[in-house]
DSSP file (Angstrom, degrees, kcal/mol; ACC not computed):
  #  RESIDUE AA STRUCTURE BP1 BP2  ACC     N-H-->O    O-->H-N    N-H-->O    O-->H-N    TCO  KAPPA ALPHA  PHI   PSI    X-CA   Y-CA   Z-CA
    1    1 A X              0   0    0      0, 0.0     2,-0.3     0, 0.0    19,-0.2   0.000 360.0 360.0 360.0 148.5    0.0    0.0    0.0
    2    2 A X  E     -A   19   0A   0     17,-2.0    17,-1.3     2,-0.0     2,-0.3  -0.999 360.0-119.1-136.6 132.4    1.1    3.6   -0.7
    3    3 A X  E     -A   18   0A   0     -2,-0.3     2,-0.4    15,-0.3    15,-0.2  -0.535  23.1-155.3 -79.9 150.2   -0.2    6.7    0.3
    4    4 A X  E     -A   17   0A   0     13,-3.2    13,-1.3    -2,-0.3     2,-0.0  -0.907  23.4-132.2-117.7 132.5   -1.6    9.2   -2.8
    5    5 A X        -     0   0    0     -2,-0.4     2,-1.0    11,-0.2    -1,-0.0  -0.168  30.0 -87.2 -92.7-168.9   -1.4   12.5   -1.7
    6    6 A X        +     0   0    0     10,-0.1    10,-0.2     7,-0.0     9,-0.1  -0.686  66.6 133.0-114.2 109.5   -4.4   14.7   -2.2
    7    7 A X        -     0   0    0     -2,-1.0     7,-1.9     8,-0.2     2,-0.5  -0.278  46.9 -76.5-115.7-148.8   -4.6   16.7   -5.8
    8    8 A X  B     -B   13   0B   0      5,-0.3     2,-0.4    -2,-0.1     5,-0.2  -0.957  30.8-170.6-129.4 132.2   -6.8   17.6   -8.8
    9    9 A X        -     0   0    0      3,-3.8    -2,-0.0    -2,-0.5     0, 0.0  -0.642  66.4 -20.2-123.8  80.5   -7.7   15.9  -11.1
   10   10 A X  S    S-     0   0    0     -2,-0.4    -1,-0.2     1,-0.0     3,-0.1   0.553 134.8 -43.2  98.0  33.9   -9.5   16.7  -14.5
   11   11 A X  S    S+     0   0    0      1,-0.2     2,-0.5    -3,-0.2    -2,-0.1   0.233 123.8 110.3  96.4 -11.0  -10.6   20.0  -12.5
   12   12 A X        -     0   0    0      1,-0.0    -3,-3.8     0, 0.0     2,-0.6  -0.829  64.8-120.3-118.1 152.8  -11.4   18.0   -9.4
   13   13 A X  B     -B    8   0B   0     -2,-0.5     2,-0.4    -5,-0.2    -5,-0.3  -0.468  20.0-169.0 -99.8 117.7  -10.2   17.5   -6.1
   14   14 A X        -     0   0    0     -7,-1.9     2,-0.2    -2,-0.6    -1,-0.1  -0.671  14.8-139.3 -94.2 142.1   -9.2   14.4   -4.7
   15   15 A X        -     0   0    0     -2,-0.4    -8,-0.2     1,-0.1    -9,-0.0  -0.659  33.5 -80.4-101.6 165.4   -8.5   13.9   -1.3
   16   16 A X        +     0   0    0     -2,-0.2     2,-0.3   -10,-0.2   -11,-0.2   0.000  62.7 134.7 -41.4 153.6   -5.6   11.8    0.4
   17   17 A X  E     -A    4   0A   0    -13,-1.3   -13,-3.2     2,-0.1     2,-0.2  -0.894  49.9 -92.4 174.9-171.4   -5.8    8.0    0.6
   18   18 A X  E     +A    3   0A   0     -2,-0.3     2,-0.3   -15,-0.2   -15,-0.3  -0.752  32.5 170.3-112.5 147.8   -4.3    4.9    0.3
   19   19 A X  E     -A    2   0A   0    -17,-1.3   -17,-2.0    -2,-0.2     2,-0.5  -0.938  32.1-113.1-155.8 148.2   -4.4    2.7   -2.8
   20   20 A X        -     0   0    0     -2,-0.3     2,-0.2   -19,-0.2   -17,-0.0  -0.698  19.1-134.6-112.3 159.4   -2.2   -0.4   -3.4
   21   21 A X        -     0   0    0     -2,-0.5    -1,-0.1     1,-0.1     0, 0.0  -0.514  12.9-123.8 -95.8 149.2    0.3   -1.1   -5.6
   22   22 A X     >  -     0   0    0     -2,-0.2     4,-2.3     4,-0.0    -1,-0.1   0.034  44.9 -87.9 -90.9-152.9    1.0   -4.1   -7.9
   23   23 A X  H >> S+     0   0    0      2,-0.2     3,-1.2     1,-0.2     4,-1.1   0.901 119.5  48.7 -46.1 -90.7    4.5   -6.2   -7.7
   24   24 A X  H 3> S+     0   0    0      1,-0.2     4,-0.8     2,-0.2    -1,-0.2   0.566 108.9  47.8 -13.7 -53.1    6.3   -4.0  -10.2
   25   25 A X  H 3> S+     0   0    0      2,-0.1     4,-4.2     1,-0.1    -1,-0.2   0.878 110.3  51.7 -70.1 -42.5    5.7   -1.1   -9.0
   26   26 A X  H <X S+     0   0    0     -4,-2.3     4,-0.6    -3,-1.2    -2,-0.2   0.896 105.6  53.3 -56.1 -24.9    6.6   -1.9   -5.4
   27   27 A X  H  X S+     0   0    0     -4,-1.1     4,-1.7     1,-0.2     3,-0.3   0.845 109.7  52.4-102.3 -28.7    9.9   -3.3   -6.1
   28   28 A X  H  X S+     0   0    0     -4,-0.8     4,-1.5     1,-0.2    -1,-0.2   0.813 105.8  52.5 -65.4 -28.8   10.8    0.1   -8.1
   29   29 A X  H  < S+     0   0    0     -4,-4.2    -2,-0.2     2,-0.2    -1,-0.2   0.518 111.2  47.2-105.7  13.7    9.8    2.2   -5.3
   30   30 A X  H  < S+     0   0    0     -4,-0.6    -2,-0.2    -3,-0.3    -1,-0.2   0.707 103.9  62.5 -76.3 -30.0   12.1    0.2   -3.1
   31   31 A X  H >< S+     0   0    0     -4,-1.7     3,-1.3     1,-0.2    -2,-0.2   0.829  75.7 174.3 -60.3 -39.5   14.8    0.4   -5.6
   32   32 A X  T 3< S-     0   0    0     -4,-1.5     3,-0.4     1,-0.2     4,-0.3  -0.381  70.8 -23.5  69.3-150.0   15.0    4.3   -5.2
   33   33 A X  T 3> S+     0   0    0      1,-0.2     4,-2.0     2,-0.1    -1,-0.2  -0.206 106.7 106.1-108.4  54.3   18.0    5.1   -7.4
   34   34 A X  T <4 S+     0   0    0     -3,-1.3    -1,-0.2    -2,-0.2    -2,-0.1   0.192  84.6  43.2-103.8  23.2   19.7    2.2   -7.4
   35   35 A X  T >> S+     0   0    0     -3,-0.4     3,-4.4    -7,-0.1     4,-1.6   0.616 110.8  56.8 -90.3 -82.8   18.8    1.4  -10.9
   36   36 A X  H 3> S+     0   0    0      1,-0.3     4,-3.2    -4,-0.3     3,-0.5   0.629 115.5  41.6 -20.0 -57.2   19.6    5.3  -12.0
   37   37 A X  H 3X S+     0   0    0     -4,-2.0     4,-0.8     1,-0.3    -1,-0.3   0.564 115.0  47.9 -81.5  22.3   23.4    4.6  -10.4
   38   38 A X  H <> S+     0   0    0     -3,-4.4     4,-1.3     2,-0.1    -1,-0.3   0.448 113.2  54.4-115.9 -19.6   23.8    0.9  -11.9
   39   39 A X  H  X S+     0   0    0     -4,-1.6     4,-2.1    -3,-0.5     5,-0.2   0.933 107.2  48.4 -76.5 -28.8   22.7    2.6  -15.0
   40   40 A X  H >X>S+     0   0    0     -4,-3.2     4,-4.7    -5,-0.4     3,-0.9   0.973 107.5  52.1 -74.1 -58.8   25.2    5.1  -14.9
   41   41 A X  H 3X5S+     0   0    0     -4,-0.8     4,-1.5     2,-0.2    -1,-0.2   0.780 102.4  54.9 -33.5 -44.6   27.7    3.2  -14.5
   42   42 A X  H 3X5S+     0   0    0     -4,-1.3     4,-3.7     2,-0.2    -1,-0.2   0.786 110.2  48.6 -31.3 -50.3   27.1    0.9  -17.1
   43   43 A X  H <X5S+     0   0    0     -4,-2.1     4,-1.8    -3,-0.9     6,-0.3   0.862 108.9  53.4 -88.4 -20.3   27.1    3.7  -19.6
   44   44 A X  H  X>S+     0   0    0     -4,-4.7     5,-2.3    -5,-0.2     4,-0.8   0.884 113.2  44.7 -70.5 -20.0   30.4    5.2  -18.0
   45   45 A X  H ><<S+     0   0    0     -4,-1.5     3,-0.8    -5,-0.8    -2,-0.2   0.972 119.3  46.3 -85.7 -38.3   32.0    1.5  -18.5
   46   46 A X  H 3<5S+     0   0    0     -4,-3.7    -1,-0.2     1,-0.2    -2,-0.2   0.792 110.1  50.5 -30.5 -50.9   30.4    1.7  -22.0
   47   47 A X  H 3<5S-     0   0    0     -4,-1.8     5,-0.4    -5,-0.0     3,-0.3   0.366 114.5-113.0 -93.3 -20.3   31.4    4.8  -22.7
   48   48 A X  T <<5 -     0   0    0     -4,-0.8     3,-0.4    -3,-0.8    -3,-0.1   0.631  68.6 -65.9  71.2  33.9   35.4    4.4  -21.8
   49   49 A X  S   <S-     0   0    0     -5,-2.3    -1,-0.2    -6,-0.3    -4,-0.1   0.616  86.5 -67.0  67.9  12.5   35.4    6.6  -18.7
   50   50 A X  S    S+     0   0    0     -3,-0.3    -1,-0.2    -6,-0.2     3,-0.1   0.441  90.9 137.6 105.2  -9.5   34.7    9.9  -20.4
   51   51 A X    >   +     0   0    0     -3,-0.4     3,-1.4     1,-0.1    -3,-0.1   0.853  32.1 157.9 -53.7 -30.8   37.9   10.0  -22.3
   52   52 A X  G >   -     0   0    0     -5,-0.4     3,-1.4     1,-0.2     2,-0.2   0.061  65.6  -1.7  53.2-142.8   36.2   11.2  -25.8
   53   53 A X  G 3  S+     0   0    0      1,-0.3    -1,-0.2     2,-0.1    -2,-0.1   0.132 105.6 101.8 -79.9  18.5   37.9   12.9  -28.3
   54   54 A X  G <  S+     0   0    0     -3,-1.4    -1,-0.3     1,-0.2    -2,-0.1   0.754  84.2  45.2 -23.7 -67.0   41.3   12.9  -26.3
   55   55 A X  S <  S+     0   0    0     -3,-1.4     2,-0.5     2,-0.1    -1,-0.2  -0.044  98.2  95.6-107.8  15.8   42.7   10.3  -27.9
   56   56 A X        -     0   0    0     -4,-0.1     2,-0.2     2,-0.0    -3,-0.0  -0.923  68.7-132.3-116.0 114.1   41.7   11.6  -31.5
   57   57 A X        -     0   0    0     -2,-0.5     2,-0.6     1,-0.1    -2,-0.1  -0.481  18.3-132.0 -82.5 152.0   43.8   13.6  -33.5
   58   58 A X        -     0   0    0     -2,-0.2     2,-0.5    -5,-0.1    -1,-0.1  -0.695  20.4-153.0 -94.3 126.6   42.2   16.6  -34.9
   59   59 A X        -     0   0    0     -2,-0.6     2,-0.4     1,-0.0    -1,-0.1  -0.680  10.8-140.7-113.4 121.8   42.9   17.0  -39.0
   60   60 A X        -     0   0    0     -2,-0.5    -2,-0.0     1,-0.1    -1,-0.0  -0.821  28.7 -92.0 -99.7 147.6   42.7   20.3  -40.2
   61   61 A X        -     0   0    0     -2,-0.4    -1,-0.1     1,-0.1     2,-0.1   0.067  26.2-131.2 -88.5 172.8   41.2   21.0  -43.5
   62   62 A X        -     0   0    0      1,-0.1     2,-0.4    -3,-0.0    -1,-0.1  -0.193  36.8 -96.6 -76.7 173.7   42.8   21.2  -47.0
   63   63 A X        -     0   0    0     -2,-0.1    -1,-0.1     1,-0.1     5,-0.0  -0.849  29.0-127.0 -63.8 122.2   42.1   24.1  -49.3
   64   64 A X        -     0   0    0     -2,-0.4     4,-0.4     1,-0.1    -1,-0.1  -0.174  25.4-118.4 -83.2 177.0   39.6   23.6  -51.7
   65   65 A X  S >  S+     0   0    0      2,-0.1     3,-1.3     1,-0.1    -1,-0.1   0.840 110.4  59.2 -76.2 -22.4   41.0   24.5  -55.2
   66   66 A X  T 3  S+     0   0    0      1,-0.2    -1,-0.1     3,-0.1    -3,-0.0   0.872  97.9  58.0 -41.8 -59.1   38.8   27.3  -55.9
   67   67 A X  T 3  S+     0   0    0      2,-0.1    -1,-0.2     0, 0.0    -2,-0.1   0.789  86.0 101.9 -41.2 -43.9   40.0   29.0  -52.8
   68   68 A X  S <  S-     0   0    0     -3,-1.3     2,-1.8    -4,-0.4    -3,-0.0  -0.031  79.0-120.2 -51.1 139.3   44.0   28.8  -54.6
   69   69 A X        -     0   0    0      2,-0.0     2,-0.2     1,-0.0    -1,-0.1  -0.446  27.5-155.4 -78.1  82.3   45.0   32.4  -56.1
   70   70 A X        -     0   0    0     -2,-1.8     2,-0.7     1,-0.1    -1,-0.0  -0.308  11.0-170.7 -43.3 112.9   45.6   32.0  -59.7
   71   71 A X        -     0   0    0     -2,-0.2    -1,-0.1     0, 0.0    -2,-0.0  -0.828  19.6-136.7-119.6 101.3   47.9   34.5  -61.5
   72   72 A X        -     0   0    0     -2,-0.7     2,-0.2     1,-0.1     0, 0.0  -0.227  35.6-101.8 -56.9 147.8   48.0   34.3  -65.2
   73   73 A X              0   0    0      1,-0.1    -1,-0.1     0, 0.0     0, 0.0  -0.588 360.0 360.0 -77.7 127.8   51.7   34.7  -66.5
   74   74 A X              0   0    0     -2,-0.2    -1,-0.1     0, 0.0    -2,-0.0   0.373 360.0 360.0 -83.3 360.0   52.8   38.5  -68.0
């Protein structure tokens, strides 16, 4: 069982009570955020500890030819 606090709902007001909850739900709102940090983790071990674009060298671009200055000969 879980207590509901009391709001409005479709313009109307509901008061406090109690309503129970099925398996699923219960076992999440024991879990708290211990899924959230096993998720993070996961994605930090996925992820290779954050190192990014560290280990990449960055290539700077060519010149298009258009760009070159062309000088006709005198």
């Amino acid at each position: 069982m879980t207590r509901v606090r009391g709001h409005y709902r479709n313009g109307s007001y509901v008061r406090p009570h109690y309503r129970r909850i099925s398996a699923p739900a219960a076992v999440a709102v024991a879990g708290g955020g211990g899924g959230l940090l096993l998720l993070l983790i996961v994605l930090m071990l996925i992820g290779g500890g954050g190192k990014g674009s560290q280990d990449t060298p960055v290539k700077k671009p060519t010149p298009s030819v258009s760009s070159q200055v062309h000088t006709a000969p005198r």
